[in-house]
C-alpha positions in Angstrom: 3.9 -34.8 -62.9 1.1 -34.8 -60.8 1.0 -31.9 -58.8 -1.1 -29.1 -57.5 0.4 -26.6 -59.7 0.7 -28.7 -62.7 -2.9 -29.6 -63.3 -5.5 -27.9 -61.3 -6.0 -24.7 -63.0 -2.6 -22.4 -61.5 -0.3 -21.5 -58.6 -2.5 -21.3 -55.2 -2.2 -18.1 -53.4 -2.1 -17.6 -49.0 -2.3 -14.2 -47.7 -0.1 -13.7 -45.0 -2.6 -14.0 -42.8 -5.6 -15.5 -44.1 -5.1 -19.3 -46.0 -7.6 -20.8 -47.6 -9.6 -21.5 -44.7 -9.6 -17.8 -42.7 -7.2 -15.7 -40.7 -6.1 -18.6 -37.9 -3.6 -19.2 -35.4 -3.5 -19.8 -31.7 -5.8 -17.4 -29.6 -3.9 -14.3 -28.3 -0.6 -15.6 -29.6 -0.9 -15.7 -33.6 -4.6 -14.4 -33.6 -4.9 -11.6 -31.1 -8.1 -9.5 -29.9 -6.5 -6.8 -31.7 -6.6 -8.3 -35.0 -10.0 -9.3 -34.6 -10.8 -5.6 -33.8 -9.0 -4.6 -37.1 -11.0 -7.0 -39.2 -14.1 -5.7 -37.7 -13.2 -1.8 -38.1 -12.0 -2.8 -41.8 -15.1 -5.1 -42.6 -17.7 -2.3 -41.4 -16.1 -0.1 -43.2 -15.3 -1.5 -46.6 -18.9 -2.6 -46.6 -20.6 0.4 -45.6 -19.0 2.1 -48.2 -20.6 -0.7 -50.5 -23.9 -1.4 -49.2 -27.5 -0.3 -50.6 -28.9 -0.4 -47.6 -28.9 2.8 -45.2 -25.7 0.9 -43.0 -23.9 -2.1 -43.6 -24.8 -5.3 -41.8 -23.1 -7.9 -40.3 -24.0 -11.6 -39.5 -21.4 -13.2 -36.7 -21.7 -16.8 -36.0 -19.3 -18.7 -33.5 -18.4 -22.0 -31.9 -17.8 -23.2 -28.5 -14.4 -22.9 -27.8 -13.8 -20.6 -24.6 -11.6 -17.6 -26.8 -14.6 -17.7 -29.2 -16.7 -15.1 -26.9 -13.4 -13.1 -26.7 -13.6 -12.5 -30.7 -16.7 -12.1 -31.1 -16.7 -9.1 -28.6 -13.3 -7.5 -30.1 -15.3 -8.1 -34.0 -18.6 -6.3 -33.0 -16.5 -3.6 -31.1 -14.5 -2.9 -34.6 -18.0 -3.4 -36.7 -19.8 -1.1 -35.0 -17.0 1.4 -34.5 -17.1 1.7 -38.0 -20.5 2.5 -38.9 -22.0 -1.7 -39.4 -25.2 -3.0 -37.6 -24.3 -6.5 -36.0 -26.5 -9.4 -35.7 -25.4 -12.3 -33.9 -26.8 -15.7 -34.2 -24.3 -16.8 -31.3 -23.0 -20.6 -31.4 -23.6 -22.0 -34.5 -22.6 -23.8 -37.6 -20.4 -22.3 -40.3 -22.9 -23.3 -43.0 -25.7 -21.7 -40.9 -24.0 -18.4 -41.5 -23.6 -18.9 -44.8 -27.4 -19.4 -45.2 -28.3 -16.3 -43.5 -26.1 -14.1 -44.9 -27.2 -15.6 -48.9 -30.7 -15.8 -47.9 -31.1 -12.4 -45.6 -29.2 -9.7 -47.6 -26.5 -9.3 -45.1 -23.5 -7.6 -46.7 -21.2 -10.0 -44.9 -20.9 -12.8 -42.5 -18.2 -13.8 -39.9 -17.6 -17.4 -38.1 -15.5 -17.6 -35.7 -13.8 -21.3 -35.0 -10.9 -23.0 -36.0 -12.7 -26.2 -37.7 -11.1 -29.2 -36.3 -8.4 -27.4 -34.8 -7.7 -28.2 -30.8 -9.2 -25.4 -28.6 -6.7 -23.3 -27.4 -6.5 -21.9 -31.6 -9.3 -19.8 -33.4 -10.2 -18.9 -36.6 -12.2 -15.6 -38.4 -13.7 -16.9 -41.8 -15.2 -14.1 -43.6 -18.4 -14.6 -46.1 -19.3 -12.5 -48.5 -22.6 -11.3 -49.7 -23.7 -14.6 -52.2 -22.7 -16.6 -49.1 -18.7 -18.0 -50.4 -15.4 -18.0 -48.7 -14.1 -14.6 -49.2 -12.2 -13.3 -52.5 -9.0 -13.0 -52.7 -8.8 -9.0 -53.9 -10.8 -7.9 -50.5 -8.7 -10.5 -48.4 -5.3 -8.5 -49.7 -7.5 -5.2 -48.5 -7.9 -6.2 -45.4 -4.4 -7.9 -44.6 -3.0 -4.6 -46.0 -5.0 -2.5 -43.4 -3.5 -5.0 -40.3 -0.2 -4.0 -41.7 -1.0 -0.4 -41.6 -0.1 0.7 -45.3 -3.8 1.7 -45.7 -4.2 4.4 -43.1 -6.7 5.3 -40.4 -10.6 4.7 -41.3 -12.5 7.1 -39.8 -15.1 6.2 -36.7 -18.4 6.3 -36.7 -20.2 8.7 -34.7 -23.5 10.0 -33.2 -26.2 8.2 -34.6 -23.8 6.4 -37.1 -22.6 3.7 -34.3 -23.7 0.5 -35.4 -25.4 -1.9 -33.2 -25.3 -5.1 -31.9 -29.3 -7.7 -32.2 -29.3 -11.0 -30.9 -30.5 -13.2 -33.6 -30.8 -16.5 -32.5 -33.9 -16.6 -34.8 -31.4 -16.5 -38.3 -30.1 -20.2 -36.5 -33.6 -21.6 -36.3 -34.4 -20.6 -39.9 -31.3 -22.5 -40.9 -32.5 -25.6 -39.0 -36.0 -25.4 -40.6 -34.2 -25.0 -43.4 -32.2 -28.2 -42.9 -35.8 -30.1 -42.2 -37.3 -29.1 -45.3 -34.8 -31.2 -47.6 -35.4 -34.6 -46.0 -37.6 -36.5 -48.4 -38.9 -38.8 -45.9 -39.3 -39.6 -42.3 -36.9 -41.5 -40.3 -38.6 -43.1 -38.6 -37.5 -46.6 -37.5 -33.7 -45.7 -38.4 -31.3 -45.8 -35.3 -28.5 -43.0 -36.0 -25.6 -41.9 -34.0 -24.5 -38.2 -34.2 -20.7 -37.0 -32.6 -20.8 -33.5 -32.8 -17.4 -32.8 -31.4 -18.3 -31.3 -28.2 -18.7 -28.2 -31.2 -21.2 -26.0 -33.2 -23.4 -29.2 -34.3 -23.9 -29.6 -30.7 -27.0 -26.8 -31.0 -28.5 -28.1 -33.9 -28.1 -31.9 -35.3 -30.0 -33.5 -32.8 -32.9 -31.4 -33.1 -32.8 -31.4 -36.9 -32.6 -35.9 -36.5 -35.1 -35.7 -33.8 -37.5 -33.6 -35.8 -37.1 -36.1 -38.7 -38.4 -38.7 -37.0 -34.8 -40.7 -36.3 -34.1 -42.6 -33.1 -30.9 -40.4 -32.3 -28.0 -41.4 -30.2 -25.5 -38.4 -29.3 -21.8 -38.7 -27.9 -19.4 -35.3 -27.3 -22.3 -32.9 -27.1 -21.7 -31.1 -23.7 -19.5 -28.5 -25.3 -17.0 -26.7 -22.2 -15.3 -24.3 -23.9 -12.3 -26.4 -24.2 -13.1 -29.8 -25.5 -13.9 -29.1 -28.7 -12.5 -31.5 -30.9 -10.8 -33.2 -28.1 -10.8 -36.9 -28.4 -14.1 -36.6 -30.7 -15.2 -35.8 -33.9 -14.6 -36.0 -37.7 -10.7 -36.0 -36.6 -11.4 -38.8 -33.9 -13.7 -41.4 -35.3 -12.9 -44.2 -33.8 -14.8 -43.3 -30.4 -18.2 -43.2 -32.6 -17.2 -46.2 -35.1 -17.3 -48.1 -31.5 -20.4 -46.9 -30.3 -22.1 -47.5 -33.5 -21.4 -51.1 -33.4 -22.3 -51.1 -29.2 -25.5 -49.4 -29.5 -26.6 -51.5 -32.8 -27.1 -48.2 -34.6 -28.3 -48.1 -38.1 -25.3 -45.4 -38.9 -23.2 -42.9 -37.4 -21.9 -39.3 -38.3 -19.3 -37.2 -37.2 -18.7 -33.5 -37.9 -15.6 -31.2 -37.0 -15.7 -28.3 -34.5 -18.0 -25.8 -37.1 -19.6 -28.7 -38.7 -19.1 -28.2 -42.1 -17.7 -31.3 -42.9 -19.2 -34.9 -42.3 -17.4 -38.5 -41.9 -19.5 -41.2 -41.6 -19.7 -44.9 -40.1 -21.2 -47.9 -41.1 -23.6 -50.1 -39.2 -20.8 -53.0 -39.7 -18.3 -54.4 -37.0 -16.0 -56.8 -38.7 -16.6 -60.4 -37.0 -14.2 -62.5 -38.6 -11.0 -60.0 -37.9 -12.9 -59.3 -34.6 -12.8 -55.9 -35.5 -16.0 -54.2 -33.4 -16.0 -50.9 -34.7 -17.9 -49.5 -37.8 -15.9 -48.7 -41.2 -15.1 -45.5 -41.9 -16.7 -43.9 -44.6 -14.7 -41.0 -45.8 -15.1 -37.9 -48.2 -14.2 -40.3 -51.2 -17.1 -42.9 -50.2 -19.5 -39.8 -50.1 -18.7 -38.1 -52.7 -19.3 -42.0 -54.6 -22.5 -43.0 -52.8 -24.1 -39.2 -53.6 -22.7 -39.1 -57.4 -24.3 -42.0 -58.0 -27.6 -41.7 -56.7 -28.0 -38.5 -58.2 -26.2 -39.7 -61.8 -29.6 -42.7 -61.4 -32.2 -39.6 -60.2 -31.1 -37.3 -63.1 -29.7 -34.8 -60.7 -26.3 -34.9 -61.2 -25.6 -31.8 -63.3 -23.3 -32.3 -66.3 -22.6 -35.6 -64.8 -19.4 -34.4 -63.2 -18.4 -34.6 -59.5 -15.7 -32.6 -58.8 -12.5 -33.4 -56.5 -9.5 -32.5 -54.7 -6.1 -33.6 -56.1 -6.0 -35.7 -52.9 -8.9 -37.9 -53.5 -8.5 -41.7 -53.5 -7.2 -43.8 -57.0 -10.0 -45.8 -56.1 -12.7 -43.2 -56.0 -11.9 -41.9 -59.7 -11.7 -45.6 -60.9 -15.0 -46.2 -59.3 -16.5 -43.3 -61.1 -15.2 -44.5 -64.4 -16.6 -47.8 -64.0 -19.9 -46.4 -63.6 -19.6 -43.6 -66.2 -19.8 -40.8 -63.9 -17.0 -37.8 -65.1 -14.7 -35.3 -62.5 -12.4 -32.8 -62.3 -9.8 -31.9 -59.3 -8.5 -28.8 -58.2 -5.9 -27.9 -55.6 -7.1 -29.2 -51.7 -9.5 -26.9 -49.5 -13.1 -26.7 -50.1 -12.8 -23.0 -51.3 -10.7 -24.1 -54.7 -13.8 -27.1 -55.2 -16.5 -24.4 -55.2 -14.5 -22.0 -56.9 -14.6 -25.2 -59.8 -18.4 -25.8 -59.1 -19.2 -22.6 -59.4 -17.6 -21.6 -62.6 -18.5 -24.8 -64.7 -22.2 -25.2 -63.1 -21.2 -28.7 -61.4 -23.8 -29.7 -58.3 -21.5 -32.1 -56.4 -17.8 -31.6 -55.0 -15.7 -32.4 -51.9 -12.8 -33.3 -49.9 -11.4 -36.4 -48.9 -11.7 -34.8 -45.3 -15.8 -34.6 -45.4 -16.0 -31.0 -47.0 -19.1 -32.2 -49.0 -21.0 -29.7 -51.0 -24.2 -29.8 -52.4 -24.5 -26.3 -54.8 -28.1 -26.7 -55.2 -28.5 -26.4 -51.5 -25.4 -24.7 -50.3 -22.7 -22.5 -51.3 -20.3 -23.9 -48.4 -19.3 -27.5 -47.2 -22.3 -28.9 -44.7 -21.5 -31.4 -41.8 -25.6 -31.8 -41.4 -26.9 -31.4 -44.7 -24.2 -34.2 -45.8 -25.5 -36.4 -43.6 -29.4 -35.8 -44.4 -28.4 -36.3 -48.2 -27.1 -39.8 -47.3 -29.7 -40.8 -45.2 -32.0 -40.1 -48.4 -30.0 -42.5 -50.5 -29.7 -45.3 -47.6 -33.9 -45.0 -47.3 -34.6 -44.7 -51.1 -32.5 -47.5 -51.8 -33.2 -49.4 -49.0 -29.4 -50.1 -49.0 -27.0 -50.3 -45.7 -24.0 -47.7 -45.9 -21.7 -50.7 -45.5 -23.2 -51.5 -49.2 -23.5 -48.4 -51.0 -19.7 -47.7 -49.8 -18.6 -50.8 -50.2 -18.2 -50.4 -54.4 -15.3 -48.3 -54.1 -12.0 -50.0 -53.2 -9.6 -47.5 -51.7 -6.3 -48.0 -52.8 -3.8 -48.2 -50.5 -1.3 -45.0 -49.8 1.9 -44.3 -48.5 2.5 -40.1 -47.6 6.1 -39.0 -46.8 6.8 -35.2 -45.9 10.6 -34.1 -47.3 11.9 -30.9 -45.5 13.4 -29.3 -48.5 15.6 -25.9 -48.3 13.0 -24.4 -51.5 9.8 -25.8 -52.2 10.0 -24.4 -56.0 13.2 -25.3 -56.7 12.9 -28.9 -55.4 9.6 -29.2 -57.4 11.0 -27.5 -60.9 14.6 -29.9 -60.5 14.4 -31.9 -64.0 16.0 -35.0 -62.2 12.9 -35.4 -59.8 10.4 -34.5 -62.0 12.3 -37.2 -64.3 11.9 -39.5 -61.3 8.3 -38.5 -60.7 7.4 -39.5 -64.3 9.3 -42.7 -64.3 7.4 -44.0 -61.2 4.0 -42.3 -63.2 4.8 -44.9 -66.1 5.6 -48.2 -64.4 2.3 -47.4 -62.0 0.1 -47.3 -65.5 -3.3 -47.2 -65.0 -2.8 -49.5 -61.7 -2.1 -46.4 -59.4 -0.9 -42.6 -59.0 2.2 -40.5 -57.9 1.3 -37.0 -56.5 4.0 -34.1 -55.8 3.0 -31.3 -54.1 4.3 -28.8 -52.0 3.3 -27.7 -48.3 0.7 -24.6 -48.5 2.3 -23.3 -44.4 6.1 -25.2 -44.3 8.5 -26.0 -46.4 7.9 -29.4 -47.3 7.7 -31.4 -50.2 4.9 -34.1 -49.9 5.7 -37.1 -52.2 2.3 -39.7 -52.1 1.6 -42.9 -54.2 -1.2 -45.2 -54.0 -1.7 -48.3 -55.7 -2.4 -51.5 -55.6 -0.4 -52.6 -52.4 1.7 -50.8 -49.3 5.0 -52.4 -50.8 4.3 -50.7 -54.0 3.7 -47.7 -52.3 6.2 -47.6 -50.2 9.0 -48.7 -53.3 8.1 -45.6 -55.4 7.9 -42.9 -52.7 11.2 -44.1 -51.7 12.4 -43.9 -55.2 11.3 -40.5 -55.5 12.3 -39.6 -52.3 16.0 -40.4 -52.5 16.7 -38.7 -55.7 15.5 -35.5 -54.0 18.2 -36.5 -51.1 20.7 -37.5 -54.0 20.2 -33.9 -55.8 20.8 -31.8 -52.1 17.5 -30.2 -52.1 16.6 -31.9 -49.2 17.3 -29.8 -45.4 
């Protein structure tokens, strides 16, 4: 059985507040200025009592939504309550924060955004030192000081306040950063950036334009509350049109903190009379990068490594060509976790959570996209090309409210089922069982060769979770 707690490495854990992607939750409903205050008294704290330095300090990054300036205020009011120097590089990119904080010897960064999440929610994702998505032993810390079991921490006082620096400068470091991995110009190559009315809106152009790209720009007049509204990595279709419009060379899209990527061919399907450029997802990244870099030598240990939710197609691809992978459970956190324990230089999401270890310790809307403008210009390739060796299988989802997740995914007659449906498919498709990490669903997926296929064994599977009462 197929499933994320079967075969990627153990059972995942969510705080009760903080899931795998930061404490989030609609502003001032499920994510208050109060909580953000906490974080920030807890986080100066905690690492002022670990810091070399003569104070801790503190790098905050944010997007555009409108509640964003409201967080960042009630953080640095908590920080420097508690002792911790704040610098703030304003509205940026979650990988940009990541940079500064690996690169600057900060003892911790915050971003504030909800990734692809509509506007009116927020988010607090919390970096440590080496520049990762927080551990789990100082996440339970903190939620165990919002729930007041850890007591008061004391304030800072006198000259012991921490204070606040603007430090717009750590974001332009980041974009010279950025600059400095392109191989060659681009010069002559028509792109199309969306930056979701978001975080990317401060920085992608400038980091194309520098490189010498002809750059075409959609959804970067950020108002506070369009953020991902109707744009973006999560609403491709308005760039895969203007792509094809504007005869661009390629297109890419990043979520509301840019740190994931989607991409779109140069390639309008005539014959259907289709005008919009493919889609090229995570999977098709992940494939064209692995590649190139298997060719260049690059491509430590010759593994790529993947979510349990990548595409059939994607891992037969890679076999063809003799490239390895291993999958963990989904969110970018659990891929770098892998990376980083078995010295792998290439992982990702389906969902455009691309990272490049050797450059980055998070995923990277922008940097994805400079890594496959180096393959399209050193192979002299189209995307439509490169991506068009992997066949994506098709895939039927279905979502069964169940009364207990663990029950309904230990029952011996579904996982029975599940293996039944695992045999006939063969080496011609997959089954994947896994529950919901926030509700309690039971998500049965097959892909294989056709819809009908699909469609017959996720039924199958379904109704013998119906049959057996497990279902609400």
């Amino acid at each position: 059985m197929d499933s994320v707690f079967d075969n990627v490495g153990g059972t995942l854990k969510m705080g009760k507040y903080f899931g795998t992607d930061g404490f989030r939750g609609e502003a001032n409903v499920t994510l208050t200025v109060e909580d953000a205050y906490k974080v920030g008294r807890f986080l100066g704290w905690y690492y002022g009592q670990k810091t070399k330095a003569d104070r801790c300090r503190v790098v905050i990054g944010k997007d555009t939504r409108r509640s964003s300036y409201m967080f960042e205020y009630s953080l640095v009011s908590g920080l420097t309550a508690s002792g911790a120097d704040v610098y703030l590089l304003h509205v940026t990119t979650t990988p940009s924060v990541s940079y500064v904080v690996r690169t600057e010897e900060f003892d911790c960064g915050i971003m504030i955004s909800a990734s692809h999440n509509p506007y009116y929610d927020n988010g607090i994702k919390v970096i440590n030192g080496r520049g990762e998505k927080l551990e789990e032993e100082t996440i339970e810390k903190i939620e165990s000081y919002l729930d007041g079991e850890m007591g008061e921490i004391p304030f800072a006082k006198r000259d012991a306040i921490g204070r606040t620096v603007d430090y717009a400068a750590g974001r332009n470091r980041y974009i010279g950063y950025l600059i400095s991995l392109a191989t060659r110009s681009f010069k002559n190559m028509r792109v199309g950036l969306d930056c979701a009315n978001g975080s990317a809106s401060a920085i992608a152009k400038n980091v194309f334009d520098a490189l010498g790209a002809e750059t075409h720009v959609i959804n970067n007049t950020p108002d506070g509350l369009n953020i991902n509204t109707n744009c973006g990595s999560t609403h491709i279709e308005g760039l895969q049109k203007f792509v094809v419009e504007n005869h661009l060379d390629v297109g890419f899209a990043y979520d509301g903190d840019a740190d994931r990527c989607l991409c779109v061919d140069e390639k309008g399907n005539v014959i259907t009379g289709d005008h919009i450029g493919k889609l090229v997802d995570g999977d098709k990244i992940l494939y064209v990068c692995g590649k190139y870099m298997k060719e260049q030598g690059t491509l430590v240990n010759n593994t790529v490594v993947t979510t349990v939710m990548s595409n059939f197609g994607l891992y037969k691809a890679f076999e063809r060509d003799g490239i390895s992978y291993e999958k963990t459970a989904v969110g970018d956190k659990y891929v770098y976790e892998n990376m980083s324990q078995n010295g792998h230089c290439l992982g990702g999401e389906q969902s455009g959570h691309i990272i490049f270890s050797k450059h980055a310790t998070t995923g990277d809307g922008i940097l994805t996209s400079l890594k496959l403008m180096e393959v399209i210009l050193e192979k002299k390739e189209t995307l439509a090309k490169l991506a068009d060796e992997v066949q994506i299988y098709p895939q039927v989802l279905k979502n069964v409210r169940v009364k207990d997740k663990e029950a309904a995914q230990a029952d011996r007659d579904v996982q029975a089922e599940v293996q039944k449906v695992s045999d006939a498919l063969g080496d011609t498709g997959r089954i994947l069982v896994r529950p919901s990490g926030t509700e309690p669903l039971i998500r049965v997926m097959v892909e294989a060769p056709t819809d009908e296929i699909c469609g017959k064994y996720v039924a199958q599977v379904v109704e013998m979770i119906e049959k057996k009462g497990l279902a609400e």
